[in-house]
Structures are given as C-alpha cells and as structure tokens.
N, C-alpha and C positions, 0 to 999 in steps of 0.2 A: 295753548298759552299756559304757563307757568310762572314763581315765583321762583327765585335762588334764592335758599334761606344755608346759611353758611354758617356754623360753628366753630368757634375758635378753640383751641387749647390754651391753659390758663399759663400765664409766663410770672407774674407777680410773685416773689417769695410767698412761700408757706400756703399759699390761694391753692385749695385740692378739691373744690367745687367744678362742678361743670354748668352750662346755661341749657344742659337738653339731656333728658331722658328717657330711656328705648320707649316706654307709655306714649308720648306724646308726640312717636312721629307718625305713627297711623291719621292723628287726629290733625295734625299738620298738612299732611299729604292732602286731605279729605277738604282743606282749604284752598287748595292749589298751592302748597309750597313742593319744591323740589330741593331734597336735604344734601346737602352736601358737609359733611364736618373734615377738621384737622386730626390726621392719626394722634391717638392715645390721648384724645381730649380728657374722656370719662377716666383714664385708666385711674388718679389718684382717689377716685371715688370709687373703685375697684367696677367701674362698667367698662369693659373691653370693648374693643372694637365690632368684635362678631356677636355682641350682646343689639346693636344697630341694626336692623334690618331695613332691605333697599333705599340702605345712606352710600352716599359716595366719599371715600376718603383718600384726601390729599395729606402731604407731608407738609409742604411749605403753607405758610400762613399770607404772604404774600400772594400764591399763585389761586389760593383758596377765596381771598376776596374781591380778585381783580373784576370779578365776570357777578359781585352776586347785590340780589337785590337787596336784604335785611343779611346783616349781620349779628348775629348772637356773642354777648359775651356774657362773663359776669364782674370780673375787672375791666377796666378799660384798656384796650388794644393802644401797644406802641403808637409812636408818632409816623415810624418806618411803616406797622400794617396800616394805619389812616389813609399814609399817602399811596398806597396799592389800591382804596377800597376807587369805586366809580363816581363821581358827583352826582347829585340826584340819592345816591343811595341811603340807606334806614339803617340806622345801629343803637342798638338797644344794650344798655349795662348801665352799671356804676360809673358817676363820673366826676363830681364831689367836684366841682367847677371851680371855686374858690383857692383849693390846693389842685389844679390842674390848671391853669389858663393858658399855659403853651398848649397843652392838647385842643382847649377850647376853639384857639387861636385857629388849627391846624383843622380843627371841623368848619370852620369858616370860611378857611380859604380854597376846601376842598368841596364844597358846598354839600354839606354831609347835614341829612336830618338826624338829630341824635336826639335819641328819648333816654331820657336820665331815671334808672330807676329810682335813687332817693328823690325825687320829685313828684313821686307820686300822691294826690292831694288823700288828706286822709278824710273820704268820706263814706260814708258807705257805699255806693256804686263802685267805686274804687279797692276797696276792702279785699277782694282775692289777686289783686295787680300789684299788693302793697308788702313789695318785698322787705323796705325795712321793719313791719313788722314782725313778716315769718321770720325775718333771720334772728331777729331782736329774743323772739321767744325761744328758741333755740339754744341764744347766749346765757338767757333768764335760767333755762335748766343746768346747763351746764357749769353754770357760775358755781350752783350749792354742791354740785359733785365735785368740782375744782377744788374747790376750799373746802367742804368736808376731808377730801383726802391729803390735806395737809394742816388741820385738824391735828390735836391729841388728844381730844375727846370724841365720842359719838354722837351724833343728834339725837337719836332717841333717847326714851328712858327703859333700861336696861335692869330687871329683875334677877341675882345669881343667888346661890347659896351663900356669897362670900359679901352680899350686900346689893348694893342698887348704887347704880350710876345713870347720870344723864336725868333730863333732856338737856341739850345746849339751847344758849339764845342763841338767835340768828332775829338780826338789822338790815333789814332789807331799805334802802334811802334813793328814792326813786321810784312813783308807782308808774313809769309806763309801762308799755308791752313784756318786756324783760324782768322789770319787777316786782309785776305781779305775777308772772311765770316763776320767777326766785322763789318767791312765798308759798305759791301754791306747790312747789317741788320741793323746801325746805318742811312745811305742812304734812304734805305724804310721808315724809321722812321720820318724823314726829318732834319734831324742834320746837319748842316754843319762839313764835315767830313776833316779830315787832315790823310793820309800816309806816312810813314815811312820806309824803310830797309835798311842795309847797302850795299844790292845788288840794283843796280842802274836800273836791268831787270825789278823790281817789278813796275819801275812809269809807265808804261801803264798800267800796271793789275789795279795798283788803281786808276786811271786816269778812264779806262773804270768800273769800280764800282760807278762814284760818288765823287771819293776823288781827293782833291789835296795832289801832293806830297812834302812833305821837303823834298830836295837836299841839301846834306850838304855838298860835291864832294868829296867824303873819299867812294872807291869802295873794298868793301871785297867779291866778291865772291868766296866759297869754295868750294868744295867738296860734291857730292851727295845731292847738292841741299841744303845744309845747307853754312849760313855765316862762315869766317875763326876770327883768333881771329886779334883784332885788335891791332896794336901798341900802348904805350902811347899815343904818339900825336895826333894818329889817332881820341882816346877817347876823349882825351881834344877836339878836332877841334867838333868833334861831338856834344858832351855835350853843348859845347856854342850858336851851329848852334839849337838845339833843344830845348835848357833852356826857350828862348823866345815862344817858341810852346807850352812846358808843362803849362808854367803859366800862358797861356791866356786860356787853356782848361777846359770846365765844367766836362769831362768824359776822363778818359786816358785807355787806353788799351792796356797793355801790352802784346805781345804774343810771346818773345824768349826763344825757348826750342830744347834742340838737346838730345835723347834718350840717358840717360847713362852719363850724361854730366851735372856738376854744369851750370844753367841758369845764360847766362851773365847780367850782370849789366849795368841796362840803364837807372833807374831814382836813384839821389842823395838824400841825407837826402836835400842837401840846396836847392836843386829841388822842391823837397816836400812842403817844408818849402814856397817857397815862390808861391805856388800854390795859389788859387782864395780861399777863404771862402767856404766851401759846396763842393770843386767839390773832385771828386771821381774817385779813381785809382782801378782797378779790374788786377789784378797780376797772368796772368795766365801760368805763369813760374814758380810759388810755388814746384811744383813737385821738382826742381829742386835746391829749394833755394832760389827762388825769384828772378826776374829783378831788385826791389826796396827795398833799401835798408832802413831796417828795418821792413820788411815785416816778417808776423807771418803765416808760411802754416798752411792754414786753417780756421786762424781767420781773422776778422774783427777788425780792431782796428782804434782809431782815431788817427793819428800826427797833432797833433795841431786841424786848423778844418778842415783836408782834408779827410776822410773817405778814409782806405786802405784794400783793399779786399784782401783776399791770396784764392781762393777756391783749394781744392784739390777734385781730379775726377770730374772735371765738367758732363760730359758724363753721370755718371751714374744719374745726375739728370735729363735725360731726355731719362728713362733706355728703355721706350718702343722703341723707335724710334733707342735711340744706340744698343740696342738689334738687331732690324731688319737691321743694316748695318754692325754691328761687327758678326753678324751669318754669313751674305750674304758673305762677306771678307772670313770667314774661310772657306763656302761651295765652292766657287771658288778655294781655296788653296788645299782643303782636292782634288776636283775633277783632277787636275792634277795628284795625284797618287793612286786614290781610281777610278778603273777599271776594268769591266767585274769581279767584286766579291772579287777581290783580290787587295791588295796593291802594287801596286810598285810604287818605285823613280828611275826616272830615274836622275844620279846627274849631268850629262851632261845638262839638265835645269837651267838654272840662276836663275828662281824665285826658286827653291825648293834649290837649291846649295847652295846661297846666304841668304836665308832664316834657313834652317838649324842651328842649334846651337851644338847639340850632335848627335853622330851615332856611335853606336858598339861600345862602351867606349871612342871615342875620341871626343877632340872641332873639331869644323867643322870652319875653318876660325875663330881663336878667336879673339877677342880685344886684346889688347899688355895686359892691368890690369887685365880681367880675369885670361888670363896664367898665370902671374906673383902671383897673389891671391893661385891660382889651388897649384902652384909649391909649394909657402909657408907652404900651408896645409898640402901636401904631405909631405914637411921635420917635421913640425913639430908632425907631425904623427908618422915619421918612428924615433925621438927620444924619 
C-alpha cells in the first residue's frame, strides 16, 4: 500500500516556484508516498526533470490528479484541475479563500480536504509548516536589493580619495517577518536603519538587528500576531510622529500585510510628496492593495521624483530558494498525516485543525466573508 502524492506545475502568471524538491523525495518515499509530478514543474526554478529521481512524469494536469491521493501545489490549481482531482482527496497550497470562493465553492462540491497553507497558526509547533513566513523573509531580503538598485545613492558609507559618500537611511514600516529580514539585510549592507510597528513588542527585535526604533506611543496589538486596526486619531498621532522619518529616508519599506485582508495604509500621497529627490518606496503590501497611496500592484511608477515600487510575488523571484522552504513547509505539514503508507488527520491537532480549510463538503472554521460569499452563491444558485 501506497500513497499518490502528485505535483503540479505552476500555471499562475509569473509563479516560478515549485511545491517539491529532488531533497525531499527520498524522505517522502520513506513515508509511503509514491511521487508522481507534472513534466517541467521545477523547470522555472531551473530543477529539471531528470534532477527527480524515481518520480513518475505526466504532461497533463488533469490525467496527473485523477488517480492521486494528496495533491501538491503552491498556487492553487484551476477549477478545471479541481474537478479531475477524486473526492475524499488532500490538497495542499495557497488558497487566500476570501479572493477565491468559486474555487472554495468547487472543493466543496468535490469533497476535496484542502489545507490552506496561509492558515497556518503561528505557533511554535507550527513554526517549520509556516510558509508565509519563509516566503515573507525572502521578500524582506529582497525588498532592500530591489530598491537599492534603483537607488542613486549607496547604502553604505563609502571612503574615496575624492571624499565620502553615504550611508543612506533606510525606513523599514512593518516589524513582521519581512521586516525585520529588511533591516537585518539593509544592516549588513551598512545603511543606517530606522524601525517601525504599531506593536510596541517589535522595538527590541529591531533594536537587536541594527535598527533604531520610531515610537510613536499608539500601541495596537492584535490578534495572532497580526496589528488591530487603528482608530482615527490613532492614525493622525501616527502619520505626524512618522511624516518626519519618511522624508528624511533614501529607501522606505513597506511591509503591512494580513492574509485575506485590504493592506493598511501608511504612507500618504503628501507623504510621498514631500519625500527626498531620488529616494525610493518598495510597497510590499501590493498583494493587498498597497500600504501607499497611489501605489500601482505590480508596477513601478514615478510620483513626482520619488520612485514607487508595488512588486507582486516577490518570492517567486528568488524561486530556487523559495522553492526549497515552501516545499520543506509543506513536507513537515503533509508528514503529520502522511504515516506508515496511509493518510490520516487526526483533527484533535491544532496545526492540521486550524490549517484545514475544507473536509467532506464542509468549511472547516470559516472566515465570517467566505460563509457569507458560500451562502450567497448557494441562493443565487438555488433561484
């Protein structure tokens, strides 16, 4: 007896991640999985085919899930491959439920268990299963190299015969995962660094990277490790206390994002506006809407002469590597119910409970707005 664990190749624009990595199928195997992936999954991540050993490769994505037990992604698979996968079956990926309820809809009716990786609770038992952190720290590095290179000055400070230039500031607004990765990556770089969050817990985390903290004495902490929202005044007190921070900054970086959730707003057009010549906001709450207003997901565009970055999927631009920790995440998640050859969830587990999104036609702990989305469909359905 065996398990089908199935790989998909990623269809999403610009997604060049894969959900499996050659490392992790010995240790797979060793579970009783039996790997089956879709030709040239890994290839945008430059892992070829023949980099696989004793994987079986299909072309069609359809003919790939028809037969398998767990499904691997790291976006979420069409509505088309849903309806190929078998009921009863495990699929594991990104599924951001709120912006997806037709797919929702379709693991419901297909009686599809899906484990949502942004659902993963953040605790410590959870801590190696918790993909949107690795990806998050990934984006944190790659935010200061993005906007450094578009940049006209250096981060460091810089000694010549013909004088000294540098360090640049760098505004890091956002201590989670990503930025304090920022900090600690703008730091090595030798920037003079500046920290921010409205959780007042974050100033020794940036403290012990490197950074100074702005205090602006407006404490919102929230729930599961995410900020609450804040009041008006809260905002005003805030905005004025950091107005001065934003516009002495060569480099800003934004990092508030909550899964499922419009990214609050924390830099102003008049913000913006009266920024330095040159200096450069990298907006890595785009996903979500943008932190900065007037921000374009995706593009780059100039306000005035402040250069504003929106990227979207940072991660997958650095697909080898996010590859190797968003596989690792899911092979820790899969191995809690993938045992001695067979599947089981035990749902008395927090991380699988909590993780869960669908089982045997129902939501498993839904959001208030999925339900509400689900319900609408149904009625509109049933006239």
């Amino acid at each position: 007896m065996y398990v089908k664990v199935a790989v998909l190749k990623e269809t999403h624009p610009h997604e060049r991640r894969v959900a499996l990595i050659p490392p992790l199928c010995e240790k797979l195997r060793a579970l009783g999985a039996r790997l089956h992936m879709q030709s040239g999954a890994g290839d945008a991540s430059f892992l070829p085919d023949t980099a696989y050993q004793d994987v079986s490769f299909l072309s069609g994505a359809g003919q790939l899930v028809h037969e398998a037990d767990v499904v691997l992604a790291v976006q979420a698979p069409s509505l088309e491959v849903v309806d190929k996968m078998k009921p009863g079956s495990v699929l594991l990926c990104f599924v951001y439920a709120q912006k997806n309820t037709a797919l929702v809809q379709r693991l419901l009716e297909r009686r599809i268990t899906c484990f949502a990786m942004e659902r993963v609770p953040r605790i410590t038992r959870a801590q190696s299963m918790d993909a949107l952190s690795s990806q998050s720290a990934l984006s944190g590095y790659y935010a200061v190299q993005l906007g450094s290179a578009h940049m006209t000055r250096i981060l460091p400070k810089l000694t010549t015969a013909a004088g000294i230039v540098g360090p640049a500031c760098v505004l890091v607004l956002g201590l989670g995962v990503a930025g304090l990765e920022a900090i600690a990556t703008a730091h090595r770089l030798g920037a003079i660094v500046e920290g921010y969050d409205v959780r007042p817990e974050t100033e020794e985390q940036a403290k012990s990277l490197g950074a100074s903290f702005v205090n602006v004495g407006v404490d919102a902490r929230g729930k599961g490790g995410y900020a609450r929202e804040l009041s008006a005044a809260e905002k005003t007190e805030v905005a004025r206390v950091l107005t001065e921070h934003i516009q002495k900054a060569d480099l800003v970086i934004t990092t508030a994002a909550i899964p499922d959730r419009p990214s609050p707003r924390l830099i102003s057009a008049e913000q913006l506006a009266g920024m330095k010549p040159g200096a450069v906001v990298v907006d890595l709450g785009a996903e979500g809407g943008g932190n900065c207003e007037g921000c374009v997901p995706g593009k780059t565009i100039m306000i005035g002469q402040v250069t504003l970055m929106a990227p979207l999927n940072l991660p997958s631009s650095l697909s080898q590597d996010a590859s190797t920790l968003y596989a690792k995440n899911q092979f820790n998640l899969l191995a809690l119910m993938l045992k001695d050859n067979v599947i089981r969830i035990d749902w008395d587990d927090q991380v699988l409970s909590q993780t869960a999104l669908t089982h045997a036609g129902k939501l498993v702990h839904p959001p208030e707005k999925v339900a509400a989305d689900l319900n609408a469909m149904a009625k509109e359905q049933a006239s």
